[in-house]
Each structure stands twice: as C-alpha cells, then as structure tokens.
DOZA-86422 format. One record per residue: residue in three letters; residue number from 0; x, y, z of N, C-alpha, C in turn. Coordinates in nm, 4 decimals. Example, Ala and Ser with C-alpha at 12.3 -4.5 7.8 and 13.67 -1.06 7.14 Angstrom:
 res   n     n.xx     n.yy     n.zz    ca.xx    ca.yy    ca.zz     c.xx     c.yy     c.zz
 ALA   0   1.3190  -0.5690   0.7800   1.2300  -0.4500   0.7800   1.3200  -0.3300   0.7800
 SER   1   1.2850  -0.2250   0.7080   1.3670  -0.1060   0.7140   1.2900   0.0030   0.7870
***
This chain:
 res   n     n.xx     n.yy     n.zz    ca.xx    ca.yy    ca.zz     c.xx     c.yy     c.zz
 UNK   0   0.0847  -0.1198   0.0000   0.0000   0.0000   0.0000   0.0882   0.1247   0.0000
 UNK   1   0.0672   0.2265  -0.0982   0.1411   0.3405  -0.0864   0.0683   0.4367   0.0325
 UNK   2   0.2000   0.5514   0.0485   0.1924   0.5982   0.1392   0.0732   0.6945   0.1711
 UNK   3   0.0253   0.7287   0.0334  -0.0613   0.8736   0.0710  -0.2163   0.7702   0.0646
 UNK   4  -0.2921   0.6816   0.0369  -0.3274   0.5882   0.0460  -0.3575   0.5598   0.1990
 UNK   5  -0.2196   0.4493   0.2590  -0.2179   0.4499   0.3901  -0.2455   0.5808   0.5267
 UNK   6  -0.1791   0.6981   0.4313  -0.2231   0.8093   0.5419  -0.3532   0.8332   0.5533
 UNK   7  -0.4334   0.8349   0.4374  -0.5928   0.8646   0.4664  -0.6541   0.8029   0.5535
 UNK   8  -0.6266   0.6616   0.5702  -0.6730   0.5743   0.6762  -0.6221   0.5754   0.8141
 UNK   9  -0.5353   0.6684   0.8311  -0.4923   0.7368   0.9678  -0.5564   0.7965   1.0510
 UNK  10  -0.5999   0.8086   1.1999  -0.6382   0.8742   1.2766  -0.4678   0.9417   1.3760
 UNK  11  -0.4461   1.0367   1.3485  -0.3316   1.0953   1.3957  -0.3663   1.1242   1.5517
 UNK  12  -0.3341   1.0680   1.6489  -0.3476   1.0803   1.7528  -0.2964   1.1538   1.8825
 UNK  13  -0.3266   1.2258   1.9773  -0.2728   1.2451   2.0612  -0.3544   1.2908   2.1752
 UNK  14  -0.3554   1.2080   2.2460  -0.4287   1.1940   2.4167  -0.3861   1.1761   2.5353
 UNK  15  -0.2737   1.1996   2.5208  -0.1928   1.2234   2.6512  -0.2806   1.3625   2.7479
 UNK  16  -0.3271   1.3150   2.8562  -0.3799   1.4002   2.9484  -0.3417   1.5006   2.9570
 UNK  17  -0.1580   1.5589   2.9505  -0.1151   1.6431   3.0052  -0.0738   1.7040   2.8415
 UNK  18  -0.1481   1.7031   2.7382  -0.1153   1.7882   2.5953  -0.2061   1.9539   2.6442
 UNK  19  -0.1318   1.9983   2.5767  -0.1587   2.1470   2.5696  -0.2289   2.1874   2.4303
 UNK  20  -0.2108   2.3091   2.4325  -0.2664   2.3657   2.2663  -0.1889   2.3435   2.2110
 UNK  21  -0.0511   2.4024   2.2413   0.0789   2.3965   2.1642   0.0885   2.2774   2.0906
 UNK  22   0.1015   2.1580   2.1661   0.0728   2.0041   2.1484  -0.0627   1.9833   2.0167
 UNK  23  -0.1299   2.0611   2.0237  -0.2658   2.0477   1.9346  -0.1845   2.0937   1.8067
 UNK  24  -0.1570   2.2452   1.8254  -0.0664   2.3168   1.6851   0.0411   2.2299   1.6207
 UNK  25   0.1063   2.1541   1.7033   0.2093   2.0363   1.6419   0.1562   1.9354   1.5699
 UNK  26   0.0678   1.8858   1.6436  -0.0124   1.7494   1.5326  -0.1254   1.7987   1.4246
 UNK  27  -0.1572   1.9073   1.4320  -0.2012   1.9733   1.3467  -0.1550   1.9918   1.1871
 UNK  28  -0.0376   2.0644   1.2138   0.0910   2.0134   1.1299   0.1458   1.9502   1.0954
 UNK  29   0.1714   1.8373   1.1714   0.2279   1.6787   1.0744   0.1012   1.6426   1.0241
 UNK  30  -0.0342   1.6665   1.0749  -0.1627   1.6480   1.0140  -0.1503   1.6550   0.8355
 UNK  31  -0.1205   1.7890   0.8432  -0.1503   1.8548   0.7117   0.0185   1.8081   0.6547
 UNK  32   0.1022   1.7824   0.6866   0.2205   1.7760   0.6613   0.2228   1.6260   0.5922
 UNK  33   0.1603   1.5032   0.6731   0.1281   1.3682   0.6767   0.0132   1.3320   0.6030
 UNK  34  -0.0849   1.4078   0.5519  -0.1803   1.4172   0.4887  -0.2477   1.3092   0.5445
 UNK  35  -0.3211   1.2903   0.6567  -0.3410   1.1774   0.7353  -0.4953   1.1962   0.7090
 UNK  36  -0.5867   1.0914   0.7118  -0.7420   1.1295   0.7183  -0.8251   1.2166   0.8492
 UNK  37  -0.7598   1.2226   0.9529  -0.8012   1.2721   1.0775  -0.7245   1.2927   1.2178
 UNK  38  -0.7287   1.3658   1.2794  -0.6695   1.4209   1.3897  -0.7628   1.3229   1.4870
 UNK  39  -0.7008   1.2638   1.6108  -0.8035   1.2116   1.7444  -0.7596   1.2953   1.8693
 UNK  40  -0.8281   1.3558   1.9166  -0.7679   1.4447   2.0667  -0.8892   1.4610   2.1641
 UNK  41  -0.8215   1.4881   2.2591  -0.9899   1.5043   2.3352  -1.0167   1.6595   2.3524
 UNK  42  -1.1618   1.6373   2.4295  -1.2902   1.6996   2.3836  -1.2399   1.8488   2.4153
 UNK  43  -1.1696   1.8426   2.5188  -1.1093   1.9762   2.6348  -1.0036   2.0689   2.5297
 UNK  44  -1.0030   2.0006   2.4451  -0.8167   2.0731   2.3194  -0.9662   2.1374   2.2052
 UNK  45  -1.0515   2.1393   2.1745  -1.1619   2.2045   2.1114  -1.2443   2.3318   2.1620
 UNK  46  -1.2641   2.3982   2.0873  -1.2790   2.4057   1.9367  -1.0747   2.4520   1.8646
 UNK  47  -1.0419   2.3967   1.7564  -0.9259   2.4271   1.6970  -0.8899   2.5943   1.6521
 UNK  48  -0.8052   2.6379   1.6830  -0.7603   2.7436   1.6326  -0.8092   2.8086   1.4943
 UNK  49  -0.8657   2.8711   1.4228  -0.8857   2.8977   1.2969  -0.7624   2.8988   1.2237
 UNK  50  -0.8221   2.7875   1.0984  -0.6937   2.8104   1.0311  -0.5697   2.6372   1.0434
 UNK  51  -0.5809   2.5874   1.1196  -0.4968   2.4883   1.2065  -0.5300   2.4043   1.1210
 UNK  52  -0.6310   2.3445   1.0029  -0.6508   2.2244   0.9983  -0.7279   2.2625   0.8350
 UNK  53  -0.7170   2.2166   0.7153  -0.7944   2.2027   0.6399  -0.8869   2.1494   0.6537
 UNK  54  -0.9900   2.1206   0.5632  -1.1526   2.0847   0.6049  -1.1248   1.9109   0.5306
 UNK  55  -1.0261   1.8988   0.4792  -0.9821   1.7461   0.4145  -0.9866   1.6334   0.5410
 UNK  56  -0.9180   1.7431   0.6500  -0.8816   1.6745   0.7415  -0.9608   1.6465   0.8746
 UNK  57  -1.0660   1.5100   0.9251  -1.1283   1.5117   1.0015  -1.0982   1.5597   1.1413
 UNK  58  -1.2139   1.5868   1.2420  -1.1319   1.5960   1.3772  -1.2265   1.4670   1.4354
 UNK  59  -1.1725   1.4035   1.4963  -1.1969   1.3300   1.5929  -1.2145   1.3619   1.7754
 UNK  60  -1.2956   1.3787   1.8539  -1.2890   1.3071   2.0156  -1.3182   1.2079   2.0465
 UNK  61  -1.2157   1.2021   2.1547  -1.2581   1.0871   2.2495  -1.3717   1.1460   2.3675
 UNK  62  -1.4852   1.0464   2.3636  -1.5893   1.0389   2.4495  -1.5892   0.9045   2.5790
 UNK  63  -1.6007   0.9511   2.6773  -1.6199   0.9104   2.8199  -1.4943   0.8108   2.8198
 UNK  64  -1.3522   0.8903   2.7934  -1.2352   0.8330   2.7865  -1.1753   0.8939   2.9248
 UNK  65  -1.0473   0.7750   2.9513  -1.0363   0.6329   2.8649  -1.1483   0.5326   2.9622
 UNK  66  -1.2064   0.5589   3.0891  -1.2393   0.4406   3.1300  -1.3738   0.3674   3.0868
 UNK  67  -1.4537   0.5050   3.0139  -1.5859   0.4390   3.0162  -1.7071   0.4057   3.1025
 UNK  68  -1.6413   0.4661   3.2164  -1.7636   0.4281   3.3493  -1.8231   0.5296   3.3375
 UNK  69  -1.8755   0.6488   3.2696  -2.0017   0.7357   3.2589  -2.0982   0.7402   3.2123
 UNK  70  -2.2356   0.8072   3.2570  -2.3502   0.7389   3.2207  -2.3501   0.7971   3.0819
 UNK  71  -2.4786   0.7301   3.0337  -2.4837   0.7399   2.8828  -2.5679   0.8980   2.8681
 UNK  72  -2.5762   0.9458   2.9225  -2.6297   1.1189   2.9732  -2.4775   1.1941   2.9745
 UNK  73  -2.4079   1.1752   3.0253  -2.2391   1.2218   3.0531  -2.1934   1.2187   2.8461
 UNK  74  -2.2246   1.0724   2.8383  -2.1383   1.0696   2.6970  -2.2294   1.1552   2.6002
 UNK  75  -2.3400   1.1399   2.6337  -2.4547   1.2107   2.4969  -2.4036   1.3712   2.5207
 UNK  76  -2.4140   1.4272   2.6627  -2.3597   1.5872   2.6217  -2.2514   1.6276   2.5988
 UNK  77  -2.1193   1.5243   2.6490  -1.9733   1.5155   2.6067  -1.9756   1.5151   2.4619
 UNK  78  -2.0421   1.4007   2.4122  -2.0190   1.3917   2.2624  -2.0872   1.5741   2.1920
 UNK  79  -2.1812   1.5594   2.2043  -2.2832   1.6887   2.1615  -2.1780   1.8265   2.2178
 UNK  80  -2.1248   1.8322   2.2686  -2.0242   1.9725   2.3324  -1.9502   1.9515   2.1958
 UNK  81  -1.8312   1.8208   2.1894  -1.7695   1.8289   2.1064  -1.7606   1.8461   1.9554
 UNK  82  -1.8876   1.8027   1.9381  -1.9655   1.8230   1.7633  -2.0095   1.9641   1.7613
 UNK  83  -2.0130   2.0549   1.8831  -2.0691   2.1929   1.8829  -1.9517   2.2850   1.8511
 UNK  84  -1.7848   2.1871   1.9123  -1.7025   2.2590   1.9240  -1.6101   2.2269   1.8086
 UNK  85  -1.6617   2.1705   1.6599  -1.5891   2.1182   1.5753  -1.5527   1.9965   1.5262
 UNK  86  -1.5442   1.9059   1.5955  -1.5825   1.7699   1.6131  -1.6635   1.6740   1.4650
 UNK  87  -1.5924   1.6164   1.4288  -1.6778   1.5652   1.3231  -1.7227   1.4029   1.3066
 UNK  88  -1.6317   1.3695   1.3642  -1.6246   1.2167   1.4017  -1.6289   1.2207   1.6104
 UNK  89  -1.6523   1.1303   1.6689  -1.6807   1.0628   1.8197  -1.6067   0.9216   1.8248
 UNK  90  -1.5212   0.9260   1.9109  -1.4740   0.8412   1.9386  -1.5142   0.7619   2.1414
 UNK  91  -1.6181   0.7064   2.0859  -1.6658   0.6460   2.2682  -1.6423   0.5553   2.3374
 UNK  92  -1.5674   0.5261   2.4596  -1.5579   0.4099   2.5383  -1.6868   0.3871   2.5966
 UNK  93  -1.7204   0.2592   2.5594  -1.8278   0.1443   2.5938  -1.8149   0.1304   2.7859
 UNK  94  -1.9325   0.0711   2.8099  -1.9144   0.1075   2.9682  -1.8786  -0.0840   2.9491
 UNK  95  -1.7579  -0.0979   3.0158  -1.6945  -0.1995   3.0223  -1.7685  -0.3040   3.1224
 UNK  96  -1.8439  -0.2053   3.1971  -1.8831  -0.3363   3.3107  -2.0356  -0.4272   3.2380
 UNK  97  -2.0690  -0.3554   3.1200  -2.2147  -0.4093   3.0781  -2.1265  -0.4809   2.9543
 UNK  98  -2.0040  -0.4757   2.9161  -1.9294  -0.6013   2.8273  -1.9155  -0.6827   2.9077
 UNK  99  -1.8704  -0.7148   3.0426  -1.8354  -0.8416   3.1152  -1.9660  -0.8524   3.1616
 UNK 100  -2.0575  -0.8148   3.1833  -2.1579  -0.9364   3.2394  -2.2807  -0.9304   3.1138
 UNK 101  -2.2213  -0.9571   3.0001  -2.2869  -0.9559   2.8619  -2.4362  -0.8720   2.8706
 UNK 102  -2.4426  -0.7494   2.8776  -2.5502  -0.6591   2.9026  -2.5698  -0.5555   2.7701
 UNK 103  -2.5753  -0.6564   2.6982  -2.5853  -0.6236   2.5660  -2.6977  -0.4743   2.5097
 UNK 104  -2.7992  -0.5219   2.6191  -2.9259  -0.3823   2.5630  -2.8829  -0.2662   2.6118
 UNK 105  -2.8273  -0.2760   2.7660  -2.7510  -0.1540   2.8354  -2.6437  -0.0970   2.7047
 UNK 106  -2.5512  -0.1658   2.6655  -2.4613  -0.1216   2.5598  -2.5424  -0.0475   2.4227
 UNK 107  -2.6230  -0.1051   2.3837  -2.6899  -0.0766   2.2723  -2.7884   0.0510   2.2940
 UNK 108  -2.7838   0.0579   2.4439  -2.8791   0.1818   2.4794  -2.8055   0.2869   2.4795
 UNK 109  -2.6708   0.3016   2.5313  -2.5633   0.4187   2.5508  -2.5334   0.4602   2.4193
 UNK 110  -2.5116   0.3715   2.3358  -2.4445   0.4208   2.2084  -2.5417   0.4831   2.1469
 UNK 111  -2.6816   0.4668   2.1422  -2.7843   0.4905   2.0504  -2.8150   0.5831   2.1886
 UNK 112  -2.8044   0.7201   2.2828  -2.7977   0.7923   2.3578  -2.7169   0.9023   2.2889
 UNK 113  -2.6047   0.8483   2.2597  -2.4601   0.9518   2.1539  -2.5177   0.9784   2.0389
 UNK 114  -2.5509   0.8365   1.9550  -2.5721   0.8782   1.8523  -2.6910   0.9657   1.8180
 UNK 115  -2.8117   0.9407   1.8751  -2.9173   1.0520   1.9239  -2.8765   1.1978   1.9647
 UNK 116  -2.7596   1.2266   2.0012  -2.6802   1.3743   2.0487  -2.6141   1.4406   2.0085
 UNK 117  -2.5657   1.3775   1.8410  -2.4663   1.4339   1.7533  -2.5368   1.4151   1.5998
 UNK 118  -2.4925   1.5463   1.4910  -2.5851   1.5339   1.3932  -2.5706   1.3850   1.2837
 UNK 119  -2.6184   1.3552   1.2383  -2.6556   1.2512   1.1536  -2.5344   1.2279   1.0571
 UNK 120  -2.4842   1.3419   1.0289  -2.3036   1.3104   0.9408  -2.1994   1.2640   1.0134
 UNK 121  -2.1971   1.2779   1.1418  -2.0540   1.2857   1.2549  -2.0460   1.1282   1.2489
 UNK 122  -1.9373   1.0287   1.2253  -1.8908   0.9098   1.2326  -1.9203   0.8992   1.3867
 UNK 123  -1.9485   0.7969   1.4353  -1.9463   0.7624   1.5321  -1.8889   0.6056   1.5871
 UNK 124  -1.7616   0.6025   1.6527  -1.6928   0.5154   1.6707  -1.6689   0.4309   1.8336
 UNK 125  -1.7341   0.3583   1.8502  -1.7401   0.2590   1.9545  -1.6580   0.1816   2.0420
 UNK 126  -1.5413   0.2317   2.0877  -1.3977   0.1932   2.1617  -1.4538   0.0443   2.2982
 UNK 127  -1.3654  -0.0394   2.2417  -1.4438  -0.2323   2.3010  -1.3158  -0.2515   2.4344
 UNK 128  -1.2046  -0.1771   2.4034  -1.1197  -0.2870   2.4521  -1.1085  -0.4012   2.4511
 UNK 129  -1.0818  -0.3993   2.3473  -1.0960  -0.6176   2.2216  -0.9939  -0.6618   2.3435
 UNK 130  -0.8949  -0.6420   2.4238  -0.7588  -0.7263   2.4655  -0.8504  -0.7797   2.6110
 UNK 131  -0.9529  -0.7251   2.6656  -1.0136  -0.7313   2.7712  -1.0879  -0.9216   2.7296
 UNK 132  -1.1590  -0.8814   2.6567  -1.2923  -1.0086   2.5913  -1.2465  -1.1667   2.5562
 UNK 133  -1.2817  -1.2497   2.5831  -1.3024  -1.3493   2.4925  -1.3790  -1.3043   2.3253
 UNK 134  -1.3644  -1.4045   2.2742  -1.4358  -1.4061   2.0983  -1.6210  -1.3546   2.1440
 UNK 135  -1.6550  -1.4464   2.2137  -1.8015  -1.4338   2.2411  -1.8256  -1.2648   2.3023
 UNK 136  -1.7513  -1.2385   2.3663  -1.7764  -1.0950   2.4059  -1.7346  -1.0084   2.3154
 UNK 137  -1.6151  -1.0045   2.2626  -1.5933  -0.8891   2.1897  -1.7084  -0.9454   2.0380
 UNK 138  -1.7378  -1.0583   1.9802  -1.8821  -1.0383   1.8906  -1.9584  -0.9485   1.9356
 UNK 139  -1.9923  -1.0001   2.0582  -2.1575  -0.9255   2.1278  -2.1157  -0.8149   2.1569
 UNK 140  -2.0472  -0.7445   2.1742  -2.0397  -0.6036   2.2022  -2.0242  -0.5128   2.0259
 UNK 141  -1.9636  -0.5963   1.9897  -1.9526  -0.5295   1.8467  -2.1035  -0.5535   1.7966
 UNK 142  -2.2068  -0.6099   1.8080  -2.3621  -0.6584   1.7320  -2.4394  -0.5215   1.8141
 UNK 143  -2.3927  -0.4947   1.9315  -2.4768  -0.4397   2.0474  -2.4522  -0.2754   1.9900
 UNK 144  -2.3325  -0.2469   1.9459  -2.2720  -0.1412   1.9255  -2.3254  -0.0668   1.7777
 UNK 145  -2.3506  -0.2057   1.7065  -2.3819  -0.1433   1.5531  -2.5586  -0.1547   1.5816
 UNK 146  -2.5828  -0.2238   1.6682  -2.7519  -0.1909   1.6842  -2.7947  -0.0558   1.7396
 UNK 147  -2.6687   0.0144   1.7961  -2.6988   0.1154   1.8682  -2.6653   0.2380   1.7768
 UNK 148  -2.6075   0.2301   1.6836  -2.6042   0.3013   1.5514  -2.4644   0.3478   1.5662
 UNK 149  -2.3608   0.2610   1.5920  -2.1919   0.2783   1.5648  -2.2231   0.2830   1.4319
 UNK 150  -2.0826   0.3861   1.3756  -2.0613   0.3648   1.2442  -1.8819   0.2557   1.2326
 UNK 151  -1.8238   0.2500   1.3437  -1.6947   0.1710   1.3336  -1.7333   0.1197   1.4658
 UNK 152  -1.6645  -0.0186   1.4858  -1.6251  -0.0435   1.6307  -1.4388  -0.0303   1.6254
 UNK 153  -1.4525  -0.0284   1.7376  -1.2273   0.0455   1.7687  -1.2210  -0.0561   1.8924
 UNK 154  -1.0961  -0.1015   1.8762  -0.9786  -0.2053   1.9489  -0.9993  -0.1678   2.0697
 UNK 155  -0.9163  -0.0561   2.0814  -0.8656  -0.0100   2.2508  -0.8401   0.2015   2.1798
 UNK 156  -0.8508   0.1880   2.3718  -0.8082   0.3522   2.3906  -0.6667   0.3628   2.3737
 UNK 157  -0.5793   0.2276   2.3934  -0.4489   0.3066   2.3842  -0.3930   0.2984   2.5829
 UNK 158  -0.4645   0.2668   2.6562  -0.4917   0.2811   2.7537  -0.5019   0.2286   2.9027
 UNK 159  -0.5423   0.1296   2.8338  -0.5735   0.0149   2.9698  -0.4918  -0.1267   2.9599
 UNK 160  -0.4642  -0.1438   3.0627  -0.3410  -0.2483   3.1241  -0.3990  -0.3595   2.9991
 UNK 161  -0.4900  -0.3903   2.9805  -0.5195  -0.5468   2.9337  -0.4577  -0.5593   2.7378
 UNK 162  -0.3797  -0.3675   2.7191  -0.3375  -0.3920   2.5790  -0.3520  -0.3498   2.5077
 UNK 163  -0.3699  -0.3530   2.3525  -0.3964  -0.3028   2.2089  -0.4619  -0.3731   2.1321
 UNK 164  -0.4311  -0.3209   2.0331  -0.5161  -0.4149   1.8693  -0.4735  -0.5754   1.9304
 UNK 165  -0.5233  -0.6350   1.8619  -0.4580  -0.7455   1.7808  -0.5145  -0.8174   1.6422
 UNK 166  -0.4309  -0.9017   1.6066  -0.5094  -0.9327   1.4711  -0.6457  -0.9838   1.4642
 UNK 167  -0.5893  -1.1371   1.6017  -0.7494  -1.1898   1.5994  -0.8366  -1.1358   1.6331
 UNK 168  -0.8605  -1.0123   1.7490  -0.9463  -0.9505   1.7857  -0.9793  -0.8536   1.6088
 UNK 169  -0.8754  -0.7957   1.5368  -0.9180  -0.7347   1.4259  -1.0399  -0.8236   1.3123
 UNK 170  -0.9618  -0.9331   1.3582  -1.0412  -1.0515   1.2303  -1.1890  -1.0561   1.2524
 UNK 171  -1.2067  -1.0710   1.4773  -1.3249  -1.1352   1.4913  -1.4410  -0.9978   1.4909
 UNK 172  -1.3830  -0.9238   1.4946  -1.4984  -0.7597   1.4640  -1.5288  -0.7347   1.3128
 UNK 173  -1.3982  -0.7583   1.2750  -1.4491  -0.7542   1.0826  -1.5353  -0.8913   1.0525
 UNK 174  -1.5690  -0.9803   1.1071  -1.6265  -1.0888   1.0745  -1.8006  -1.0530   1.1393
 UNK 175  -1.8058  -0.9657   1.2299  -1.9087  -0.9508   1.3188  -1.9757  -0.8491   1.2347
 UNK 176  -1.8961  -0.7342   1.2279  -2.0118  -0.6275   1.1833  -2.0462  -0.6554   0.9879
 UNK 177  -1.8978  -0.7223   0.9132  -1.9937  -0.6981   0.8007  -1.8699  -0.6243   0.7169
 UNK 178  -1.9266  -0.5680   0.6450  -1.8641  -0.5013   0.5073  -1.8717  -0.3697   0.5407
 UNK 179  -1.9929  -0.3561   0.5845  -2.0655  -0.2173   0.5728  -2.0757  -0.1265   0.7009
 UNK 180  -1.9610  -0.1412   0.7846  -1.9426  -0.0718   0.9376  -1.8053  -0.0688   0.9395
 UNK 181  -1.7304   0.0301   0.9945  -1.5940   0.0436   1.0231  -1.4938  -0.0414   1.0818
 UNK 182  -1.4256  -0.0828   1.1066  -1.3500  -0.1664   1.2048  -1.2201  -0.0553   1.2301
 UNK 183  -1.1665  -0.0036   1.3479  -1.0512   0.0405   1.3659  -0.9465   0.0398   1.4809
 UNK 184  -0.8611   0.0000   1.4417  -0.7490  -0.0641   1.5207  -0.6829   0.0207   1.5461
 UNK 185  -0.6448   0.0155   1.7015  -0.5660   0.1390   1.7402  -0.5177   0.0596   1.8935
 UNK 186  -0.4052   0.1220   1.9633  -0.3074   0.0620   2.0255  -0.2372  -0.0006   2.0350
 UNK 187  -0.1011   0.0038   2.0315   0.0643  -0.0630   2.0075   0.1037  -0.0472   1.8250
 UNK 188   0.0234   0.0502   1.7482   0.0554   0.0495   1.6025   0.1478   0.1285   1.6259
 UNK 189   0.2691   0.0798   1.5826   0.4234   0.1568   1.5701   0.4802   0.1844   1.4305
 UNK 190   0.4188   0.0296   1.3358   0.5175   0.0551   1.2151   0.4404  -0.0045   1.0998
 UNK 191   0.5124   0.0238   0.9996   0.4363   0.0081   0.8744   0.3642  -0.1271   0.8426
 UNK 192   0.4705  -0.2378   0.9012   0.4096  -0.3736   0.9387   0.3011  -0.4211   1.0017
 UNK 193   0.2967  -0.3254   1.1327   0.1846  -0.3434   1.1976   0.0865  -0.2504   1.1612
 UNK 194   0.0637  -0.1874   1.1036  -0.0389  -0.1098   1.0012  -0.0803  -0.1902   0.9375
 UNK 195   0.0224  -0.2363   0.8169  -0.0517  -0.3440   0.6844  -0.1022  -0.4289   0.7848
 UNK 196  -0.0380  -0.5200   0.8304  -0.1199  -0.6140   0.9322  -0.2189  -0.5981   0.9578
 UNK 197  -0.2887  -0.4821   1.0376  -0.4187  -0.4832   1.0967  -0.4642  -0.4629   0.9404
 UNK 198  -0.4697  -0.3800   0.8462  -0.5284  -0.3396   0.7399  -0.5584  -0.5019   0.6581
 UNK 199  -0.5043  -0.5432   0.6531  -0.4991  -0.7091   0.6026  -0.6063  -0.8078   0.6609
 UNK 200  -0.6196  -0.8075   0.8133  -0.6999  -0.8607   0.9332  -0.8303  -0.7710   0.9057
 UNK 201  -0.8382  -0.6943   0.8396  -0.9814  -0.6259   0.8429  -1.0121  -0.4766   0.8606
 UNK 202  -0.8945  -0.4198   0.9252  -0.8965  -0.2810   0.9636  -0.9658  -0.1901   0.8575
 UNK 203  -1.0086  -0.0857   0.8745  -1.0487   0.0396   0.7549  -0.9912   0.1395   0.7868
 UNK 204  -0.9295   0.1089   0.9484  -0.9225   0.3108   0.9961  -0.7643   0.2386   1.0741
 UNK 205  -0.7171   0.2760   1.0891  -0.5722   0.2763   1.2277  -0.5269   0.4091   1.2765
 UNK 206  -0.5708   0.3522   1.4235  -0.5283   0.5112   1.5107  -0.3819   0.4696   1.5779
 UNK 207  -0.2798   0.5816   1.5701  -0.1388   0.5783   1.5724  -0.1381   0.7071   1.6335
 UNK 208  -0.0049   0.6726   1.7302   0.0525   0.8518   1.7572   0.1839   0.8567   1.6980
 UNK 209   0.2084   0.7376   1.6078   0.3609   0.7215   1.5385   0.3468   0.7327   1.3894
 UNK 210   0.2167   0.7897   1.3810   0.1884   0.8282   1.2559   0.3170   0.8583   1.1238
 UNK 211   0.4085   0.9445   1.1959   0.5326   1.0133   1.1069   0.6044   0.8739   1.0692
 UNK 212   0.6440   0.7670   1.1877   0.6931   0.6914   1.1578   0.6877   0.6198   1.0630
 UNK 213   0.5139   0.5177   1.1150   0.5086   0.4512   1.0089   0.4829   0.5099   0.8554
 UNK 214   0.4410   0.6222   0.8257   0.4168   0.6679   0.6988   0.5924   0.7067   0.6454
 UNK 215   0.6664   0.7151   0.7391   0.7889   0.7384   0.6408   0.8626   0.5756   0.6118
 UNK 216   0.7971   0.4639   0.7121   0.8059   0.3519   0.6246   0.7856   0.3338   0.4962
 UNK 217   0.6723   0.3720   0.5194   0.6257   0.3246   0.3759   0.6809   0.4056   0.2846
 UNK 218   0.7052   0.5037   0.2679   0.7909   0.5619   0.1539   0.9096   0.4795   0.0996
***
C-alpha cells in the first residue's frame, strides 16, 4: 500500500492528558504535513484554532475516555459539546462493566444515547477494549454497538493495562459487523508492518501517535 493511500486511513493521535494547545498546533501540522485522514484528541483541546486544519482533514474526540464508566447522559452531552465545538467524528468508550456481564441492551442503549446527540453526518466510533474479551464478548459487544447506531467499532483507547489491537481480535470484529461498518485498530501500532497487518486482518481506519513513523516507512 502506498503511502498517501495508507495516510488517509490514519487517525493521527494524541491523548496524553497532560497535551496542551501547543501540542494540538504540532499534530495539526504533521496532520496537514502527513496528509493523514483525521486528527483524534480530546474533547477539552476544542474548538481548533482557525486556520490549524484544512476541512480534508477530520477531527476526531474521544468520548467518556479512557475508562468508560459514565452514564450514557455524561457521553450524549460530552459527545454533543464536542460536535458543537468542531468535532466531526466521536470516538466512545463502551461502559466496560455491561461487556463483562454480557448486558448487551444496556450497551446498545448508551451508544444509541450519543448517537441521538450528535448530527446525523458525525462518524461515530465505539472503543471495546478487544484485549479485555473473549471471541463471544468482543462479537456481542460489536452486534450491540452497531444496533446502537456505531458507524466503526475500535480495538482499545491506547490505555488500559489489558493492551492493544490485535489481529485476531481485528479478524473477529471484521467478521461480526460486516462489510458495511468500520472496524478500527488502534493501540501498540508503531510501524508500517503493523499497520498493513491490521489493514490485512480487516482494519479500515488505524489510530497511531507514530503516525510520522510509520508513513515514512512506507515511503
């Protein structure tokens, strides 16, 4: 896969708690520099500077990150702030405790809460923590997620002790939702290998904060 290709399918990342604006103005710039499909940052670094970002280039938040324990009232006005403040895509952690005791309608109720709170164009992306699940859970959370009107389900925040992408978890979400729903892999993507990889396993989207890296692989 060439490089400008692979960059579109980039979510350029940066969520480190302690980023600043400055930090925003930098990835902004390898943004447009990297020609990447989208920026991911959270909700608090919005609205962007005028000017900072062509309109080519999506913005992404993270919603009820990283842990996910907020009610689905918390994520619906979190998300809705951030689509007010520029925001074009949502990126949401799933409330983890209704994935382990398979509470599938609870899940399907939160997401379809967001998606009810943001306008009808904004992507809306469903964060599982695949490294947490068995096969049977991470299915059912991915079925629960697209009933609730996800437009992608996503790996991990990047975040939590239990890990990142992996392939099989990539395989068993692209096998769940279909053709016609997102799959995106994000945590421990370092290099061009592990890019194609997930992209191979099913991926559509890969969120990276090594974005520069792997795209100067591939060159």
């Amino acid at each position: 896969m060439d490089a400008r290709k692979l960059a579109q399918m980039i979510d350029h990342t940066l969520l480190a708690p302690e980023a600043t604006a400055a930090d925003v103005e930098q990835l902004c710039a390898e943004a447009v520099a990297l020609q990447v499909g989208a920026i991911c940052i959270s909700p608090s670094l919005l609205p962007l500077a005028k000017g900072l970002l062509p309109a080519s280039v999506n913005v992404a938040a993270v919603v009820g990150f990283p842990s996910g324990a907020h009610s689905p009232e918390t994520k619906a006005a979190e998300a809705k702030q951030a689509c007010d403040n520029g925001a074009n895509e949502i990126d949401m952690v799933v409330n983890l405790a209704h994935v382990g005791t398979s509470n599938w309608s609870a899940v399907t109720t939160e997401v379809a809460a967001v998606r009810t709170a943001i306008p009808s164009g904004v992507v809306l992306k469903v964060i599982i923590e695949s490294a947490l699940w068995n096969d049977e859970q991470i299915a059912g959370v991915c079925s629960a997620a697209v009933q609730g009107g996800a437009d992608f389900v996503k790996t991990s925040t990047g975040f939590h002790k239990s890990g990142g992408a992996s392939l099989a978890a990539v395989r068993l979400m692209r096998k769940t939702v279909g053709e016609n729903v997102g799959v995106k892999a994000s945590g421990g993507i370092r290099t061009y290998a592990d890019a194609i990889a997930m992209i191979e396993a099913g991926a559509s989207r890969i969120g990276a904060s090594a974005s520069r890296a792997i795209l100067g692989e591939a060159q």
